[in-house]
C-alpha positions in Angstrom: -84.7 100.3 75.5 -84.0 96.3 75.0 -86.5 94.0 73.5 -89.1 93.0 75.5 -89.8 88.9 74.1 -89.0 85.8 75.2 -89.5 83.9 72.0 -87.0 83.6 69.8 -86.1 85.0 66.2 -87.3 82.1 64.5 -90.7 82.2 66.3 -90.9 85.9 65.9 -90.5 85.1 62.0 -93.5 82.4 62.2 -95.6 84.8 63.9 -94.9 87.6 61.3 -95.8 85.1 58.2 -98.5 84.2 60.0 -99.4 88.3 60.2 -99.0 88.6 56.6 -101.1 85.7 55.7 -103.5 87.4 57.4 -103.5 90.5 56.3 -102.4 89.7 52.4 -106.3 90.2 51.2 -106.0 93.7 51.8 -102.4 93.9 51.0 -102.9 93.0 47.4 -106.2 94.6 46.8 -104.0 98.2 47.7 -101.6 96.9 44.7 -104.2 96.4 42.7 -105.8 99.6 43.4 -103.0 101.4 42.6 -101.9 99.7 39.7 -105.0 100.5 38.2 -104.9 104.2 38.8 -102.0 105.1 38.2 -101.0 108.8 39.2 -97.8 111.4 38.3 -95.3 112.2 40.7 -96.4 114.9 43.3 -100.3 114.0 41.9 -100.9 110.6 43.8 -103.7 111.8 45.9 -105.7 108.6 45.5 -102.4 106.3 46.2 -101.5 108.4 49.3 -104.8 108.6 50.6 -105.6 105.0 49.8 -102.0 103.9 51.5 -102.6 106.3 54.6 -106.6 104.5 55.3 -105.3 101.2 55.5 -102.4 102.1 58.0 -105.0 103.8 60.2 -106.6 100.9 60.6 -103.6 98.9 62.6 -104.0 99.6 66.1 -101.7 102.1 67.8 -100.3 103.0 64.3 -99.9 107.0 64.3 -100.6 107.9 60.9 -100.1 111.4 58.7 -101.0 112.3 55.5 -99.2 115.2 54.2 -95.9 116.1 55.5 -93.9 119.4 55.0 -93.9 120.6 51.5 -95.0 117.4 50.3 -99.3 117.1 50.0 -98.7 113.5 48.7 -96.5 112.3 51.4 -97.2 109.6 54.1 -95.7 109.0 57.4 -97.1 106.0 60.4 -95.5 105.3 63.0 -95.8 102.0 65.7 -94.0 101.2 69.1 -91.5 103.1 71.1 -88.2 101.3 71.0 -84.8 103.2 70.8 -84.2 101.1 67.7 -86.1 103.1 64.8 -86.7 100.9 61.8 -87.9 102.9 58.3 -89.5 101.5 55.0 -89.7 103.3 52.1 -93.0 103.2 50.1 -92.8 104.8 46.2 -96.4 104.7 44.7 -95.7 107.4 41.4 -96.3 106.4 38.0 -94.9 107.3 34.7 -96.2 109.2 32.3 -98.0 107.2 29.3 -97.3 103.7 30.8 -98.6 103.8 34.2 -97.4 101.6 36.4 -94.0 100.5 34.6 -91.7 100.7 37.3 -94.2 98.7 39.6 -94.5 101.4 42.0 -98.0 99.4 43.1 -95.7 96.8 44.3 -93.8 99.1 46.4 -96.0 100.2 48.2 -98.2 97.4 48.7 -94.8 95.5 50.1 -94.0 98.4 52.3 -97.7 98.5 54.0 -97.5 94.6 54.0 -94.6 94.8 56.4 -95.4 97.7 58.6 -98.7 95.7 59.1 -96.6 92.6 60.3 -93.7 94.6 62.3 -96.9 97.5 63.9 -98.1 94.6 65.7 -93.7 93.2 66.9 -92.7 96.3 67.9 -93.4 96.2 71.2 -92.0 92.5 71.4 -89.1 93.6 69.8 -88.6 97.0 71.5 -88.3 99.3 68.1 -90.0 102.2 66.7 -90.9 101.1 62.8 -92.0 104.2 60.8 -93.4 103.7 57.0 -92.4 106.6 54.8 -95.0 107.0 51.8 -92.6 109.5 49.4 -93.8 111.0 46.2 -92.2 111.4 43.2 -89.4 109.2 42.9 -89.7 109.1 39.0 -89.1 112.9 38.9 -88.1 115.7 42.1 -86.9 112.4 44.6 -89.4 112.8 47.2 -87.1 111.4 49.6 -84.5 113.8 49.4 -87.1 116.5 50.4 -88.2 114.4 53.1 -84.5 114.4 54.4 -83.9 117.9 54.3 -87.2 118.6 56.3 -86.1 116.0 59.1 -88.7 113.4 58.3 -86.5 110.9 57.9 -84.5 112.1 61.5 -83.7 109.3 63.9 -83.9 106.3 61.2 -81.1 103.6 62.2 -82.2 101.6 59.2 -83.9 102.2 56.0 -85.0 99.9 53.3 -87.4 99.1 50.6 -87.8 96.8 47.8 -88.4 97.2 44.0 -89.4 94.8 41.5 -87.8 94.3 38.5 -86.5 91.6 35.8 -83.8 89.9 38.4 -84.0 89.1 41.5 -80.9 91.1 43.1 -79.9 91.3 46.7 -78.6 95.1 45.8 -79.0 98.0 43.5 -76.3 99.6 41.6 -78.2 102.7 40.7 -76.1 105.7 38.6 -75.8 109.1 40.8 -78.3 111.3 38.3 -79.4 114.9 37.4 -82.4 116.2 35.1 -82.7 119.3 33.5 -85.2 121.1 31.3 -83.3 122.9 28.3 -85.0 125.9 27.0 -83.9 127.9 23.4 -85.8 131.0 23.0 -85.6 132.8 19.5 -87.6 134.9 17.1 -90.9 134.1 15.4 -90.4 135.3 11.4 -92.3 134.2 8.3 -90.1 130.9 7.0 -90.6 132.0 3.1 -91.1 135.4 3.5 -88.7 136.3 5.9 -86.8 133.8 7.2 -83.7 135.8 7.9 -85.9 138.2 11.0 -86.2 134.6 12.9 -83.7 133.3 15.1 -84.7 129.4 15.3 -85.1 128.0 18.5 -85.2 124.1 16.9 -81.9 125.0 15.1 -80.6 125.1 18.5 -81.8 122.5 20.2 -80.3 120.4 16.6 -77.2 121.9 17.3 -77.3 120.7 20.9 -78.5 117.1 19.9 -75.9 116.6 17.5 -73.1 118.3 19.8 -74.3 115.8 22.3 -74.2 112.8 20.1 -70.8 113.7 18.8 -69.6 113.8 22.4 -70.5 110.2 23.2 -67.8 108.9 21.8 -65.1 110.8 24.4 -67.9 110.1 27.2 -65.9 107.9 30.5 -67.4 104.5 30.8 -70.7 104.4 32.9 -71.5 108.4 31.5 -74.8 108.6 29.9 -76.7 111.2 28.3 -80.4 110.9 27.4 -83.7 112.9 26.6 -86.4 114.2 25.1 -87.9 117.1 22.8 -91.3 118.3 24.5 -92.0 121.1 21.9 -90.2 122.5 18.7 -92.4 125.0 16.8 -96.1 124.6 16.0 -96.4 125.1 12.0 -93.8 124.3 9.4 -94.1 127.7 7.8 -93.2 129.2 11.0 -89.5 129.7 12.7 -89.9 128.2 15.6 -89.2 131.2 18.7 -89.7 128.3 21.7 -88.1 124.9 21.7 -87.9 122.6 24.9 -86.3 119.4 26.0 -86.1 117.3 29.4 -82.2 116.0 29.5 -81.0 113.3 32.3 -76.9 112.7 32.6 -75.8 109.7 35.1 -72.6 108.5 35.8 -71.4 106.1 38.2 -70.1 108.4 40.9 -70.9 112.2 42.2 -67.7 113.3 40.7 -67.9 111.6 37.5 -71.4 113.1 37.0 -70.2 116.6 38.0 -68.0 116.3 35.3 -70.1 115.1 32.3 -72.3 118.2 33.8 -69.7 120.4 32.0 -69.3 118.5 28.7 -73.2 118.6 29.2 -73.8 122.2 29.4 -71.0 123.2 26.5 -73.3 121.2 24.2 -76.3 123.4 25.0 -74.2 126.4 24.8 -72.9 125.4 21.5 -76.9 125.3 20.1 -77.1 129.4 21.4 -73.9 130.2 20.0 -74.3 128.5 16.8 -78.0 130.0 16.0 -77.9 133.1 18.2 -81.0 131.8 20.6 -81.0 132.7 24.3 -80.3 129.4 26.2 -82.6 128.4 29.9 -81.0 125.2 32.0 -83.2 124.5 34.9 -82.2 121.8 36.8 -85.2 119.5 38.0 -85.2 118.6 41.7 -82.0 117.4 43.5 -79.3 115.4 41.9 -79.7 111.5 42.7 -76.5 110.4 44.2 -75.2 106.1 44.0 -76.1 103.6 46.3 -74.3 103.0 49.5 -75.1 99.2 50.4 -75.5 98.4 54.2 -73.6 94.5 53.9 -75.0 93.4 56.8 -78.6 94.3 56.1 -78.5 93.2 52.5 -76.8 89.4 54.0 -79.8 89.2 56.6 -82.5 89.9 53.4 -80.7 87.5 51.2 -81.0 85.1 53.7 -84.6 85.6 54.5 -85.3 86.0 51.2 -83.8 82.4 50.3 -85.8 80.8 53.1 -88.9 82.3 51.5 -87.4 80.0 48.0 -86.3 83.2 46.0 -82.6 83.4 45.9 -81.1 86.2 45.0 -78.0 87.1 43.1 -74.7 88.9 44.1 -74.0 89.6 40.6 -75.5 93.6 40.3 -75.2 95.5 36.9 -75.0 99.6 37.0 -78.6 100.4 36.2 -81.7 103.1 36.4 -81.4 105.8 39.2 -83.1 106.1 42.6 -83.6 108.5 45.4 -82.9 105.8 47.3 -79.1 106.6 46.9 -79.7 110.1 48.5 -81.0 107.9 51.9 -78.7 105.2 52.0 -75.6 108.0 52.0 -76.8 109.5 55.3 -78.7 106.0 56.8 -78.1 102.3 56.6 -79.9 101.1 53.7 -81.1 98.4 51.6 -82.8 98.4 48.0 -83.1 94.6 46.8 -84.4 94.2 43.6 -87.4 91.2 43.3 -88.2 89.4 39.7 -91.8 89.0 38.6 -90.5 85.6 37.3 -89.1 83.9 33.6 -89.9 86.2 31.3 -90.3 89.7 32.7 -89.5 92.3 30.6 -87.3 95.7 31.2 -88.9 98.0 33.3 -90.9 101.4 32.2 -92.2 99.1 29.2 -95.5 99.1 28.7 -95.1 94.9 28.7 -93.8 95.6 32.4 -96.6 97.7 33.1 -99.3 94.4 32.6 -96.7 92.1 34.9 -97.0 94.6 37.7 -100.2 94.0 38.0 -100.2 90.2 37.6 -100.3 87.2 40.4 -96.4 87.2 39.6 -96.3 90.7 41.1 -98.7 89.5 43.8 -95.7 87.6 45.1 -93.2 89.9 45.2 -95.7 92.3 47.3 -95.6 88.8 49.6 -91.9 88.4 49.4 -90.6 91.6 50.0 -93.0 92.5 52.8 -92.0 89.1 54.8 -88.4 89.5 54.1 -88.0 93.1 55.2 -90.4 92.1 58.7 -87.9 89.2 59.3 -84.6 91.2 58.6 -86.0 93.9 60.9 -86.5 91.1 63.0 -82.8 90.0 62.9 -81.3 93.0 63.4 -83.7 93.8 66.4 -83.3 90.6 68.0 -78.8 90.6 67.2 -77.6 92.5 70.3 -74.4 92.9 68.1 -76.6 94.7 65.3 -78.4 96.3 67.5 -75.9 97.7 69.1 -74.3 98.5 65.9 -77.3 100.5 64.7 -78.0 102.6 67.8 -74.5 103.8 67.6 -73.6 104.2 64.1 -70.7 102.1 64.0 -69.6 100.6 60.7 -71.5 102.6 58.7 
């Protein structure tokens, strides 16, 4: 199918500010919202709900709440074109500090430009689809999404995130997470300390195993986590201890490695105190980001006519299921300041900015630069073509 309009790119752009503009009330009130009720991964029922009513209201929009395995999950869909545009909306918070990743903004940006592009894609003879996936900050929603074929037929993907920089890509780390269970014997600790086998000895043993080994860590290896429970009384020998552990390196084989340096701290925590080690690892493993060049020149561009220029200079940083997408489908995943001053992300400081006017222009930003670089790459018959057949990708 080729694009239907006569009017030109730059026209097409005008009209889609002019869509935005229009819609931005509503845009921004959904940030808000969100912002302000902030929900665990696989738990957003208000966000999903709330992000699935105000798609249903575009016209011809085909909207679905709940897809597959996933309750919390989101998909609308607009036109019929060959040319199958996706954007990615996140709208999890973390635990404690709500909206500290700016997940709010995510999602308002992705509803803000399926609103403009629902009401293109006839003009421009594509199909654009919204994805609402849960649980980035935890299982990677949009990995199970792939593997149940919800992502099928995407030519190319893309969201935004805010952040402290305004970055024209993401150099995410390829990720795992694990929960790390010691199990040992209950005893008296005076009485009859030697009938126990402590569980919190092992996880110590573990912890410093793990701190010793940072030193012979690669470059861009990092090991981090956190103790969830360790005994209950101090009289007590602890029988239960538990800890959530994340690895990340800069590569899939680099991480599969510090996987096994990993697991022969654990080990040495059971060995050392005689507890019974559990390693569960927590939903799929996060792999690095695979840029799209061309995409991420057309949003740079657009992103400079909208006054914020964006940086090539990109620092290894945080992790994203984002990377699982962009290995199997052209992708982008810019990263847009809330201005001077913003502090690190999952702060509680970064929490208040997310839901600030500052934030109220990224939503803006983002959601007109990702309707005018679908825009380009549905009006370039080159990039077009390009898409549709899966050349240089």
């Amino acid at each position: 199918m080729t694009t239907n309009h006569t009017e030109s790119a730059e026209e097409l752009k005008a009209r889609a500010k002019d869509l935005y503009s229009t819609a931005e009330e509503r845009v921004l009130a959904l940030s808000h919202r969100i912002h302000a009720s902030p929900e665990l991964g696989l738990r957003e029922v208000q966000a999903s709900q709330w992000v699935a009513d105000q798609l249903r209201e575009l016209p011809g929009a085909r909207v679905e709440h709940g897809l597959g395995s996933l309750p919390t999950a989101v998909r609308a869909e607009a036109g019929s074109g060959d040319l199958l545009l996706t954007v990615c909306a996140e709208y999890d918070a973390l635990p404690d500090v709500g909206h500290a990743c700016g997940h709010n903004i995510i999602a308002a940006s992705a509803v803000g430009a399926f609103t403009i592009l629902a009401q293109l894609a006839d003009d421009l003879g594509v199909t654009v689809r919204l994805l609402g996936t849960p649980a980035e900050e935890t299982m990677g929603g949009k990995i199970t999404l792939m593997d149940e074929g919800f992502f099928d037929g995407t030519h190319a993907a893309m969201m935004i995130h805010p952040g402290n920089k305004d970055q024209a890509t993401m150099r995410p780390y390829a990720c795992s997470g694990y929960r790390v269970i010691y199990r040992g014997r209950s005893a008296h600790a005076s009485a009859e300390p030697y009938k126990g086998i402590n569980a919190l000895d092992a996880l110590t043993v573990a912890m410093t195993s793990i701190g010793l080994a940072r030193q012979q860590l690669h470059p861009h290896q990092q090991i981090h986590g956190c103790v969830l429970r360790a005994g209950s009384a101090p009289n007590v020998i602890p029988e239960l201890a538990e800890a959530e552990y994340m690895i990340r390196a800069d590569t899939v084989e680099s991480l599969r490695d510090l996987e096994a340096t990993f697991r022969r701290c654990l080990e040495a925590g059971a060995l050392a105190t005689g507890a019974t080690l559990e390693l569960e690892e927590e939903g799929s493993s996060y792999l690095s980001m695979r840029n799209d060049t061309r995409m991420s020149t057309l949003f740079s561009a657009n992103s400079n006519e909208l006054g914020r220029p964006l940086s090539e200079d990109v620092e290894l940083g945080g992790s994203t299921d984002m990377g699982n997408v962009s290995q199997r489908f052209p992708s982008i995943h810019p990263m847009l300041s809330l201005g001077e001053g913003t502090p690190d992300i999952h702060s509680p400081a970064f929490t208040e900015f997310a839901g600030s006017d500052r934030a109220d222009l990224a939503v803006r930003d983002g959601a007109v630069a990702m309707a005018w670089t679908c825009i380009d790459l549905a009006t370039s018959p080159e990039l077009r073509d390009e898409l549709l057949s899966g050349k240089n990708f």
